[in-house]
N, CA and C atoms as a LAMMPS dump frame, in Angstrom:
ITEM: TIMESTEP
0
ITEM: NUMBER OF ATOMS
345
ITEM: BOX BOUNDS ff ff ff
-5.0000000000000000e+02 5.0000000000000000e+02
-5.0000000000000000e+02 5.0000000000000000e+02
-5.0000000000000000e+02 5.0000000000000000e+02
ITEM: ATOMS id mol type element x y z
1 1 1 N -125.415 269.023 -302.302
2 1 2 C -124.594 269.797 -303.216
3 1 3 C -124.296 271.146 -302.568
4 2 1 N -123.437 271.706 -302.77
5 2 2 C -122.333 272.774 -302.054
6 2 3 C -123.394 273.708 -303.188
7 3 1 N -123.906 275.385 -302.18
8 3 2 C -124.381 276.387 -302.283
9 3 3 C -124.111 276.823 -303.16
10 4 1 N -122.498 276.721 -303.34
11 4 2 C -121.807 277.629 -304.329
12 4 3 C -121.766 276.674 -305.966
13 5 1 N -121.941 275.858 -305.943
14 5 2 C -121.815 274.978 -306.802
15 5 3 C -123.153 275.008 -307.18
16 6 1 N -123.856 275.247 -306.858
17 6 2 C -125.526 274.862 -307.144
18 6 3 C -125.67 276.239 -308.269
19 7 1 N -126.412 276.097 -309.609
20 7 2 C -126.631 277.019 -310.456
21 7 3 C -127.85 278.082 -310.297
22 8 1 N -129.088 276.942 -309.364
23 8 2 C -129.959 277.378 -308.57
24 8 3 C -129.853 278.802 -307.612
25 9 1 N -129.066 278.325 -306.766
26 9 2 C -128.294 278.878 -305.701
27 9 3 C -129.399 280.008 -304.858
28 10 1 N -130.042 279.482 -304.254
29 10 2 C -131.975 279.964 -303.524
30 10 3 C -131.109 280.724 -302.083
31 11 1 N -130.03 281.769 -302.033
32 11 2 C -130.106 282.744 -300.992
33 11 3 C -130.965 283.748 -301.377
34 12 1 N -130.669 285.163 -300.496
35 12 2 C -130.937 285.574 -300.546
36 12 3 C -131.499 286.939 -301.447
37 13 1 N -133.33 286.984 -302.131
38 13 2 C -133.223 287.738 -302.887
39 13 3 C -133.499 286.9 -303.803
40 14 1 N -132.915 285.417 -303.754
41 14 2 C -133.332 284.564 -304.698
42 14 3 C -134.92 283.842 -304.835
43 15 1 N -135.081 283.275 -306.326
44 15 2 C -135.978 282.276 -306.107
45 15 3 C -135.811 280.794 -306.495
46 16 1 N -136.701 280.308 -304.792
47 16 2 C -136.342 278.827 -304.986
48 16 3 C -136.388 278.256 -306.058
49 17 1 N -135.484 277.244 -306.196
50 17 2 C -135.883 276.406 -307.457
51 17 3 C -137.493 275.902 -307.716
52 18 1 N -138.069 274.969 -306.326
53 18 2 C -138.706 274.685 -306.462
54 18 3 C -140.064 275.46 -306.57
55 19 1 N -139.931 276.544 -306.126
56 19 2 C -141.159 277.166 -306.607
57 19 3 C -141.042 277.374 -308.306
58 20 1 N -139.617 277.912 -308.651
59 20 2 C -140.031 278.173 -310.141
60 20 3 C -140.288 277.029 -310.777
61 21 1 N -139.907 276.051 -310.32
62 21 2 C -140.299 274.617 -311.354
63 21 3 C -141.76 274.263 -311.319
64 22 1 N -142.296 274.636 -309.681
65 22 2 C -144.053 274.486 -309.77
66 22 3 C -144.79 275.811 -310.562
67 23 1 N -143.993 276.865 -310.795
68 23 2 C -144.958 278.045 -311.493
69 23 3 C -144.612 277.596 -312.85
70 24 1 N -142.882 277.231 -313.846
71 24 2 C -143.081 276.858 -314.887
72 24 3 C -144.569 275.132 -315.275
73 25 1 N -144.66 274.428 -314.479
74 25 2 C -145.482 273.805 -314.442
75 25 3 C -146.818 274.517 -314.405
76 26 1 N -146.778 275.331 -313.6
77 26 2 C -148.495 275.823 -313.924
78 26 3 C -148.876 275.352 -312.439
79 27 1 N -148.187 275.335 -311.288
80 27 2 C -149.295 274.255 -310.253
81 27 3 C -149.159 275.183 -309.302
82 28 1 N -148.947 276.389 -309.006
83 28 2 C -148.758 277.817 -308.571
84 28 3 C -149.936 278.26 -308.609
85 29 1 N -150.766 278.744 -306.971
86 29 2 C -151.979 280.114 -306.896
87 29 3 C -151.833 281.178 -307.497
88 30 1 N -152.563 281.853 -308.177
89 30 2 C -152.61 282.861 -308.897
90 30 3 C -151.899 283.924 -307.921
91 31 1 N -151.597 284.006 -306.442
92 31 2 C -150.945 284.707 -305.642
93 31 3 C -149.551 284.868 -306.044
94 32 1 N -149.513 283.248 -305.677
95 32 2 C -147.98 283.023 -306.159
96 32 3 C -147.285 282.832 -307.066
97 33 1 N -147.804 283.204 -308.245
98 33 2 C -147.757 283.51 -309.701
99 33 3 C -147.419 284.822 -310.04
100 34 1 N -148.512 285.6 -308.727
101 34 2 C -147.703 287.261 -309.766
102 34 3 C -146.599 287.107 -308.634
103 35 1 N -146.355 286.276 -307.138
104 35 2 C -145.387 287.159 -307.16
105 35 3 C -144.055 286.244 -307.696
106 36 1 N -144.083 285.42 -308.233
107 36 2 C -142.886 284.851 -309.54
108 36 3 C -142.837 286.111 -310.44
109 37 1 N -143.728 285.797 -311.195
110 37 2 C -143.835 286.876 -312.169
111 37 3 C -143.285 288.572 -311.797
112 38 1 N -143.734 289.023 -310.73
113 38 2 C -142.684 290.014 -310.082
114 38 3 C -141.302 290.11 -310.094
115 39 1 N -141.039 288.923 -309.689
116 39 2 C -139.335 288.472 -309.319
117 39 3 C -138.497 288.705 -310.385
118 40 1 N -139.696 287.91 -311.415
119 40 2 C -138.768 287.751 -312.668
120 40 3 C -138.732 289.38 -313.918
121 41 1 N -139.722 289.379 -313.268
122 41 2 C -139.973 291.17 -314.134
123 41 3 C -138.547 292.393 -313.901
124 42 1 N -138.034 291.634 -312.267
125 42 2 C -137.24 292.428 -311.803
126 42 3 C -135.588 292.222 -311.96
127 43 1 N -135.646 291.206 -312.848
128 43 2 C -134.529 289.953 -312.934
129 43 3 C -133.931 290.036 -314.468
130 44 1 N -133.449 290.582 -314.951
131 44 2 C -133.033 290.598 -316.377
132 44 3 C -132.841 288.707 -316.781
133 45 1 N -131.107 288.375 -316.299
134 45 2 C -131.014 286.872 -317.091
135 45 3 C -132.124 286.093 -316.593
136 46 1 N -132.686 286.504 -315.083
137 46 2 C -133.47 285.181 -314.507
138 46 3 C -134.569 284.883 -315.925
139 47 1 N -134.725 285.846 -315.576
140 47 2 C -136.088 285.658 -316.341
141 47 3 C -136.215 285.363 -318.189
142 48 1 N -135.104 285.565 -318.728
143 48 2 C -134.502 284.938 -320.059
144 48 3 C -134.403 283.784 -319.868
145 49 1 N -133.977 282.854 -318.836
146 49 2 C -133.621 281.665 -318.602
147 49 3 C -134.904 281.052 -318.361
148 50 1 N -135.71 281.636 -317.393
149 50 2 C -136.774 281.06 -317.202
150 50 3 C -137.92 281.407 -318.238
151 51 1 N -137.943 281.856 -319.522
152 51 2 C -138.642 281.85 -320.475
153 51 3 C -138.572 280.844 -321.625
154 52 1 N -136.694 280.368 -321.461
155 52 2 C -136.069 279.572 -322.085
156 52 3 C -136.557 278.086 -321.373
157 53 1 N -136.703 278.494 -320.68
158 53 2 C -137.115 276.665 -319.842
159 53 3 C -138.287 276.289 -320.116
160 54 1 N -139.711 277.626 -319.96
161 54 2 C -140.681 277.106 -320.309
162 54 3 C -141.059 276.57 -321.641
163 55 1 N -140.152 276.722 -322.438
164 55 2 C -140.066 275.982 -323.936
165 55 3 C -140.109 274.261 -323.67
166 56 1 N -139.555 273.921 -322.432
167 56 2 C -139.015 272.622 -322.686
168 56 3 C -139.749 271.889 -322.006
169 57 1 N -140.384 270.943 -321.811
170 57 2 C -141.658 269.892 -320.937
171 57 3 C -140.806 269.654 -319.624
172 58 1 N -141.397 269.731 -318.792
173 58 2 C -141.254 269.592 -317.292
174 58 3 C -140.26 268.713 -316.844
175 59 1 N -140.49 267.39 -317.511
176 59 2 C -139.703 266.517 -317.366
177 59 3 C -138.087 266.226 -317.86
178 60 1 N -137.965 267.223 -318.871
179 60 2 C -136.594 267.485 -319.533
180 60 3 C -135.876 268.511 -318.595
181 61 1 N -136.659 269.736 -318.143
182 61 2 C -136.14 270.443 -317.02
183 61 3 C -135.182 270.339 -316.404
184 62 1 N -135.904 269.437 -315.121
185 62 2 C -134.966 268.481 -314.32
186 62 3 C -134.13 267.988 -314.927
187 63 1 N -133.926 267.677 -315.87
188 63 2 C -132.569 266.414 -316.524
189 63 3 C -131.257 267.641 -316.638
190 64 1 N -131.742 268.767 -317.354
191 64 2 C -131.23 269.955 -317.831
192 64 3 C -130.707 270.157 -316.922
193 65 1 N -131.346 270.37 -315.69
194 65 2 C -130.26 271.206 -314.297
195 65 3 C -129.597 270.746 -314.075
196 66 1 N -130.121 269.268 -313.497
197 66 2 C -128.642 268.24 -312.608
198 66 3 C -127.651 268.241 -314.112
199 67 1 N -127.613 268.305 -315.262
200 67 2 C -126.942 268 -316.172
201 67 3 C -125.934 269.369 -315.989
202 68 1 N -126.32 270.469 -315.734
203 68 2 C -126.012 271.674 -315.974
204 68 3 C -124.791 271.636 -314.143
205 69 1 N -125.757 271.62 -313.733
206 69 2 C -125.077 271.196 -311.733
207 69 3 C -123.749 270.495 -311.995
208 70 1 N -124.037 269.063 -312.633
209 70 2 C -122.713 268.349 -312.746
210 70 3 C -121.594 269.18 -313.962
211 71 1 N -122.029 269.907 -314.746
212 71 2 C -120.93 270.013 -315.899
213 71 3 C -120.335 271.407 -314.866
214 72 1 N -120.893 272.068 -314.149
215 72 2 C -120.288 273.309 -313.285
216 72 3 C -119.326 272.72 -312.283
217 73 1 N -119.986 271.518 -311.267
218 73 2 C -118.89 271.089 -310.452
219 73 3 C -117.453 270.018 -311.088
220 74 1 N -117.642 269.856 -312.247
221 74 2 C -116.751 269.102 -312.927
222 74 3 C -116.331 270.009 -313.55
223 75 1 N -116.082 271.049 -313.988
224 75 2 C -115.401 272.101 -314.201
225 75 3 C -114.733 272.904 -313.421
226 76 1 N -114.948 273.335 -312.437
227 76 2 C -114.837 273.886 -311.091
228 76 3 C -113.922 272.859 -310.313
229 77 1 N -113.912 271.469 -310.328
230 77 2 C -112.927 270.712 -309.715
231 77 3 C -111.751 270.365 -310.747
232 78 1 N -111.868 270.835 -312.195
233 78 2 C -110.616 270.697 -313.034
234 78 3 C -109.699 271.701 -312.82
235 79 1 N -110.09 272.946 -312.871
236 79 2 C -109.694 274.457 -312.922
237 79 3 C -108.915 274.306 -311.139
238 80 1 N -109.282 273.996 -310.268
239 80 2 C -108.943 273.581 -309.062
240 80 3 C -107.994 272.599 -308.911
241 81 1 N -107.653 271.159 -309.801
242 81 2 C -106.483 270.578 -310.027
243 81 3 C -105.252 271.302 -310.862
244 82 1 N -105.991 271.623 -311.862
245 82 2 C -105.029 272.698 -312.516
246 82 3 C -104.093 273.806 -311.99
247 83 1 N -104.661 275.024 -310.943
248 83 2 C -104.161 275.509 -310.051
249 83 3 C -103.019 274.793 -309.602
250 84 1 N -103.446 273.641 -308.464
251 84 2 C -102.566 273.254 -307.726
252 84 3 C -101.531 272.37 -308.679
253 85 1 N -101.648 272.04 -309.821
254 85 2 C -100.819 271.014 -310.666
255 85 3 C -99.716 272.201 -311.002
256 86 1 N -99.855 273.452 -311.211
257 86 2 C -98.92 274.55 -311.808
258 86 3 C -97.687 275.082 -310.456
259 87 1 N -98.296 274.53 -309.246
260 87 2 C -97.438 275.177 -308.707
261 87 3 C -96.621 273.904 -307.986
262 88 1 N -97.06 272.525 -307.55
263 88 2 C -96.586 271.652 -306.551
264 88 3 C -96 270.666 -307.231
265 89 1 N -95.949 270.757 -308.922
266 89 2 C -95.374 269.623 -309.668
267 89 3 C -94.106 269.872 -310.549
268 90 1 N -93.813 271.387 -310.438
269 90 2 C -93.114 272.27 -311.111
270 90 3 C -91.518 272.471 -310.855
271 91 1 N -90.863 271.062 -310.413
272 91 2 C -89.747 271.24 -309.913
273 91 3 C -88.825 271.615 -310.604
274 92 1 N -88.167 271.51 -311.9
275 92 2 C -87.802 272.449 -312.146
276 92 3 C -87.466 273.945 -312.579
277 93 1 N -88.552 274.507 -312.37
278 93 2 C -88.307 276.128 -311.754
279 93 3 C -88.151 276.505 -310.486
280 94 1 N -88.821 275.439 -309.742
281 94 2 C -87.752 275.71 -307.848
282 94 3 C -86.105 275.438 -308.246
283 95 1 N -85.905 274.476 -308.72
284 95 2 C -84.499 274.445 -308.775
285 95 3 C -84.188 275.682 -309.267
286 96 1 N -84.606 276.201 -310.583
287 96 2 C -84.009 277.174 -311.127
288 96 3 C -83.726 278.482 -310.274
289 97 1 N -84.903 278.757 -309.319
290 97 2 C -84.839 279.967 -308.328
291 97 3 C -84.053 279.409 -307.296
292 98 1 N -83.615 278.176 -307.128
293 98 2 C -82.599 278.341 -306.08
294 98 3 C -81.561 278.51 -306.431
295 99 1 N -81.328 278.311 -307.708
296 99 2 C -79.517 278.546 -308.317
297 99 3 C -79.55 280.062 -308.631
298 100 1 N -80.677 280.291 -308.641
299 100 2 C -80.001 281.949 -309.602
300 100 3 C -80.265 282.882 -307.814
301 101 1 N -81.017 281.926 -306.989
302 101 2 C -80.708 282.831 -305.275
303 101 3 C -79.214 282.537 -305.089
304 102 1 N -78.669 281.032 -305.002
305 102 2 C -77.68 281.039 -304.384
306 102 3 C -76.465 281.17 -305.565
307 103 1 N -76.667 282.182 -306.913
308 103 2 C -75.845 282.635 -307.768
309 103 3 C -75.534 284.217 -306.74
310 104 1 N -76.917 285.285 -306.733
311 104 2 C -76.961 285.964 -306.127
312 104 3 C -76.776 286.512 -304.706
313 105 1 N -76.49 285.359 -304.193
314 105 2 C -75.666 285.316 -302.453
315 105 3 C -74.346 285.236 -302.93
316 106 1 N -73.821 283.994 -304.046
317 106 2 C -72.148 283.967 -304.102
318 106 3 C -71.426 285.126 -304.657
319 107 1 N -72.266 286.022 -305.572
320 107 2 C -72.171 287.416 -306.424
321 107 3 C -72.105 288.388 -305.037
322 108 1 N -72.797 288.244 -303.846
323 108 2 C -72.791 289.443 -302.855
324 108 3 C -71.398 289.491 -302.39
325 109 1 N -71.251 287.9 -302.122
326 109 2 C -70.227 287.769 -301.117
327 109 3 C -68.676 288.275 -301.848
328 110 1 N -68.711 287.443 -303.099
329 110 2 C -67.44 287.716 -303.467
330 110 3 C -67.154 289.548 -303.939
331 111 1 N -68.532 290.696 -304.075
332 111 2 C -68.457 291.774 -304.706
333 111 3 C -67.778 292.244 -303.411
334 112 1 N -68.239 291.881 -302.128
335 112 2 C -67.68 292.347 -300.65
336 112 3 C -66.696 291.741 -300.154
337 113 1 N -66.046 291.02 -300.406
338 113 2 C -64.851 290.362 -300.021
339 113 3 C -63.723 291.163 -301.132
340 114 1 N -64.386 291.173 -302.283
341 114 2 C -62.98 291.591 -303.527
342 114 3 C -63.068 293.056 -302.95
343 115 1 N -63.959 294.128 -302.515
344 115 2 C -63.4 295.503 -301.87
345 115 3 C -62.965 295.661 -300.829
């Protein structure tokens, strides 16, 4: 799955998914617990989200993301047909800008020919 598409999205500054899914589990060293717990202290939505998750059993989690993953890239590839559907299917308003160009060339010619 494409970086940008991923809701996860573990660059930089970030935290991996998979660590937060082993600290919401509980299977995290007390090391690596505060420093989640750090991250998220420092994180306004992260950490709303990830308070919101620990509500839900481990196993629903996972279902939640890829569910969440697919409804972003299936959105993201509509909005992307859409774009290109507004401009490459739109033939008549090319026609229209070519009549009112070649209105505005026959308007030059004849304003300079009649002086």
């Amino acid at each position: 799955m494409s970086d940008l598409n991923d809701i996860w999205n573990s660059g930089k500054g970030k935290l991996p998914e998979e660590k937060l899914q082993a600290y919401l589990e509980g299977k995290l060293s007390a090391e690596e617990s505060r420093e989640v717990e750090l991250w998220l202290s420092e994180e306004g939505m992260e950490s709303d989200a990830a308070e919101g998750l620990s509500e839900l059993p481990p196993g629903d989690t996972n279902k939640i993301v890829g569910k969440l993953n697919a409804d972003l890239n299936k959105t993201l590839a509509s909005k992307r047909k859409r774009r290109t559907k507004a401009i490459g299917e739109n033939k008549w308003g090319w026609v229209a800008i070519i009549v009112i160009l070649l209105l505005c060339i026959l308007a030059y010619f004849v304003i300079n020919v009649a002086v």
